[in-house]
C-alpha positions as a printed NumPy array, in Angstrom:
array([[ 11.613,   6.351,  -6.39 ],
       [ 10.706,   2.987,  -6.313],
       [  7.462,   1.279,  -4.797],
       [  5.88 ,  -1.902,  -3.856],
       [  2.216,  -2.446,  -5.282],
       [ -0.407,  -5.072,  -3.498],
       [ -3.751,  -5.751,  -4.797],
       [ -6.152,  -3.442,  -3.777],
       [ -8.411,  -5.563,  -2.516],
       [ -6.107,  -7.426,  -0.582],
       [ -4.728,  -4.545,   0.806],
       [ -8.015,  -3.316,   1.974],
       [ -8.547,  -6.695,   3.663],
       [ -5.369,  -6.569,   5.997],
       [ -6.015,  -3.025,   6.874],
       [ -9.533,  -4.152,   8.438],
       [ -8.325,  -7.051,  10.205],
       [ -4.898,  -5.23 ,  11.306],
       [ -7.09 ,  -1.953,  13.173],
       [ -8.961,  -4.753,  14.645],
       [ -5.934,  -6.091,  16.44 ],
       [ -3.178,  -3.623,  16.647],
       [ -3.336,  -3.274,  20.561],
       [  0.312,  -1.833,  20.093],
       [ -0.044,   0.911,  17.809],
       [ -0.42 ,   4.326,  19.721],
       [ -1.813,   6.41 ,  16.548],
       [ -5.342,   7.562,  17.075],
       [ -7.79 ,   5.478,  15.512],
       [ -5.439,   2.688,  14.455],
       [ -6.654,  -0.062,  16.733],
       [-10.628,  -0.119,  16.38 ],
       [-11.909,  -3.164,  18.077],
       [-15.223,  -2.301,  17.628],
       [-14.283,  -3.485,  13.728],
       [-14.541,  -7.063,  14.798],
       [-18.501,  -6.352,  15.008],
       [-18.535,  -5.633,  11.489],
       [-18.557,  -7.114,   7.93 ],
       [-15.708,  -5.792,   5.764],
       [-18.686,  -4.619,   3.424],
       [-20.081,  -2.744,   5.95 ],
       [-16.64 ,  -1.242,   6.927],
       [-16.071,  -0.292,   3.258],
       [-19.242,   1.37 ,   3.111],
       [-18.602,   3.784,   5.935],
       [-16.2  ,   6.743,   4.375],
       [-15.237,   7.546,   7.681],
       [-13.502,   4.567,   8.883],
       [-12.749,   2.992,   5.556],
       [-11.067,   6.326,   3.874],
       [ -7.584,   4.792,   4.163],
       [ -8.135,   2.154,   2.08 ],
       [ -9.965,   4.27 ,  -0.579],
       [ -7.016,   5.697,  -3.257],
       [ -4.46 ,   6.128,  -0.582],
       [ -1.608,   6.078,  -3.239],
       [ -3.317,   8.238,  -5.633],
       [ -4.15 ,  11.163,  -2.477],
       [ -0.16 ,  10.934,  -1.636],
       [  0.844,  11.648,  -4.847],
       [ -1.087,  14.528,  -5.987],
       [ -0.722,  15.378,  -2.447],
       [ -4.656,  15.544,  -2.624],
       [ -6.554,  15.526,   1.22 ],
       [ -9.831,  15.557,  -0.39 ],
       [-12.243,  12.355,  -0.887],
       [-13.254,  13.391,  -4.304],
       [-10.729,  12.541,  -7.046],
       [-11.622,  12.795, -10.249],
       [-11.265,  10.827, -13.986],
       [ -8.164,  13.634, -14.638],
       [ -6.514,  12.465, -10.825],
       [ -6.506,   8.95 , -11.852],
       [ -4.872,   9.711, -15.123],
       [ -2.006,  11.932, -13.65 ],
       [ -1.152,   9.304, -10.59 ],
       [ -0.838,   6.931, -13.613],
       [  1.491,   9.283, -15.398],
       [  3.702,  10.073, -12.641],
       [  4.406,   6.262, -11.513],
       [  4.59 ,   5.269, -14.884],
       [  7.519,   8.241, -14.925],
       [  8.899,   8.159, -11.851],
       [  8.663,   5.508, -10.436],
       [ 10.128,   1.321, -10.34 ],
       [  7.597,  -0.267,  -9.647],
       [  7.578,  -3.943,  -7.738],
       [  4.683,  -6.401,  -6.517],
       [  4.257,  -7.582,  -3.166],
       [  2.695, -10.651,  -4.967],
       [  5.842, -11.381,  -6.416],
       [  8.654,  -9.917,  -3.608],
       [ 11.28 , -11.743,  -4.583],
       [ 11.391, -10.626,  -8.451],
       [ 10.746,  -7.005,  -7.492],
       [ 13.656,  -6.821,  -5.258],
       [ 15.825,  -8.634,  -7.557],
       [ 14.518,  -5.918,  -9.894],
       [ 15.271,  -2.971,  -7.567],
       [ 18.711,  -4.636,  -6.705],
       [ 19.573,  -4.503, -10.849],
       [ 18.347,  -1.058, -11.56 ],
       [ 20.05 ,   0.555,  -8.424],
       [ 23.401,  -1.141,  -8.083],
       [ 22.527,  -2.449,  -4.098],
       [ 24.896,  -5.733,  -4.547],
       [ 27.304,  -7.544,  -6.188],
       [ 25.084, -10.617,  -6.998],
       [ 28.193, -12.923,  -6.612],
       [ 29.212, -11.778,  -3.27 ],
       [ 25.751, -11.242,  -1.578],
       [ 24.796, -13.841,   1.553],
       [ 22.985, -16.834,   1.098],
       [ 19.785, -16.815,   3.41 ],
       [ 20.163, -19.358,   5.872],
       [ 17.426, -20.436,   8.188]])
């Protein structure tokens, strides 16, 4: 496996704005305009709207639905990306795929395209 890591914080940021602008998206509860009468404190204090931003990664991989994780969850998320996973940063996108690219084989550096814009 491999997987792209963003700050938390940051993360939790653009999920806020994004539900507060995501006319497109047809998933229930995605777009929530009613966010844009709200702090992002007060967003993260309310469990019920704010739950996707709390320890998403760590609930998919222990395949956990529950709110409550404990000290031991934390631990064993750690262990299993540190052991199966590559990890990347989306702070740093360009070394993480160059990273990816290396470990799995994806190009010949010498014959890949040049961006062009």
């Amino acid at each position: 496996f491999f997987a792209l890591f963003r700050h938390p914080i940051e993360r939790a940021v653009s999920i806020f704005y994004y539900h507060q602008v995501a006319t497109h998206e047809r998933g229930e509860g995605v777009y929530q305009p009613e966010l844009a009468d709200m702090t992002i404190q007060e967003w993260l204090g309310d469990n019920r709207r704010s739950g996707e931003a709390k320890n998403f990664l760590m609930k998919s991989i222990l395949s956990k639905k529950s709110r409550d994780l404990i000290e031991d969850d934390l631990e064993t998320a750690k262990e299993i990306i540190r052991t199966k996973f590559l990890v990347g940063l989306v702070s740093k996108m360009e070394e993480s795929v160059e990273r990816f690219d290396k470990y799995f084989g994806w190009y010949d550096h010498e014959k890949r395209p040049v961006c062009q814009e």
